[in-house]
ZAMARGU-4260 file (C-alpha; in steps of 0.2 Angstrom, whole numbers, plus 5000, padded with zeros to 4 digits):
<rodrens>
0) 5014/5032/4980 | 5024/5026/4964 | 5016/5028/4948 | 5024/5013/4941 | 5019/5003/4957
5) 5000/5010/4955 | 5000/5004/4935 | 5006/4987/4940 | 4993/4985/4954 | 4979/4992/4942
10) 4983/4984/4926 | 4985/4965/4935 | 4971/4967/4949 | 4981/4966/4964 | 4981/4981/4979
15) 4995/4992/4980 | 5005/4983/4993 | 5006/4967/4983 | 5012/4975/4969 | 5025/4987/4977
20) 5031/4968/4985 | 5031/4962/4968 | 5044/4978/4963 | 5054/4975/4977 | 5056/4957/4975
25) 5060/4962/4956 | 5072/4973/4961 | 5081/4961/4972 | 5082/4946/4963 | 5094/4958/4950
30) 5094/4944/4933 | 5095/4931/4947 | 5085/4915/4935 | 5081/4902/4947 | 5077/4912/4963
35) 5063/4904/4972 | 5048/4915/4972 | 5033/4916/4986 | 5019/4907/4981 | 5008/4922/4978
40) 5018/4925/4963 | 5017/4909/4952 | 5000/4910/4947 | 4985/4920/4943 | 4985/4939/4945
45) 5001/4938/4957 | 5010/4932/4942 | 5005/4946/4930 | 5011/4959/4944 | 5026/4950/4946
50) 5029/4949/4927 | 5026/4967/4924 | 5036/4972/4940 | 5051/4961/4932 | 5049/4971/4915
55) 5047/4988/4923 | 5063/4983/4933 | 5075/4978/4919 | 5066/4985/4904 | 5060/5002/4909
60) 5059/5010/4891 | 5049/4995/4887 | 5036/4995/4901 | 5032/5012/4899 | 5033/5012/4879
65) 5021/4999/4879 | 5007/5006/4889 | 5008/5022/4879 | 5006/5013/4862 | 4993/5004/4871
70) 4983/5021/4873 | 4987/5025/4857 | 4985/5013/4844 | 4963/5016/4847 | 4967/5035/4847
75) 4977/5033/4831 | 4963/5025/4822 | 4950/5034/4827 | 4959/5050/4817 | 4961/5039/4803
80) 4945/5036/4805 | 4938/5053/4807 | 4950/5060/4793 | 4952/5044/4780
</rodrens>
């Protein structure tokens, strides 16, 4: 199991199959703009997988900066807090 895939699936509510489609498909299409996608991913939580499948795809560094600053931004105030 791909930690990548499992964060995609957790973080927009989809099972892990549907998100390690959503990677491959990503993948695929390779900066491709008007590829057709399956229904399942224009709308609702198959287009949040999609999305972050895309950015974890072509922006990596991104993807995974973002989730950390996401943990951290609460962890950070809390020490300011705790120490201000």
């Amino acid at each position: 199991m791909s930690l990548t895939v499992t964060t995609i699936a957790k973080l927009s509510g989809v099972n892990y199959q549907t998100a390690k489609r959503a990677c491959d498909l990503a993948g695929a299409f390779d900066g491709e703009v008007h590829a057709e996608l399956p229904d399942e991913f224009t709308y609702g939580a198959g287009a949040r997988c999609y999305a972050l499948a895309t950015i974890a795809e072509t922006r990596i560094a991104l993807f995974w900066g973002g989730l950390i600053a996401i943990a951290a931004v609460p962890v950070l105030a809390l020490v300011k807090v705790l120490h201000g």
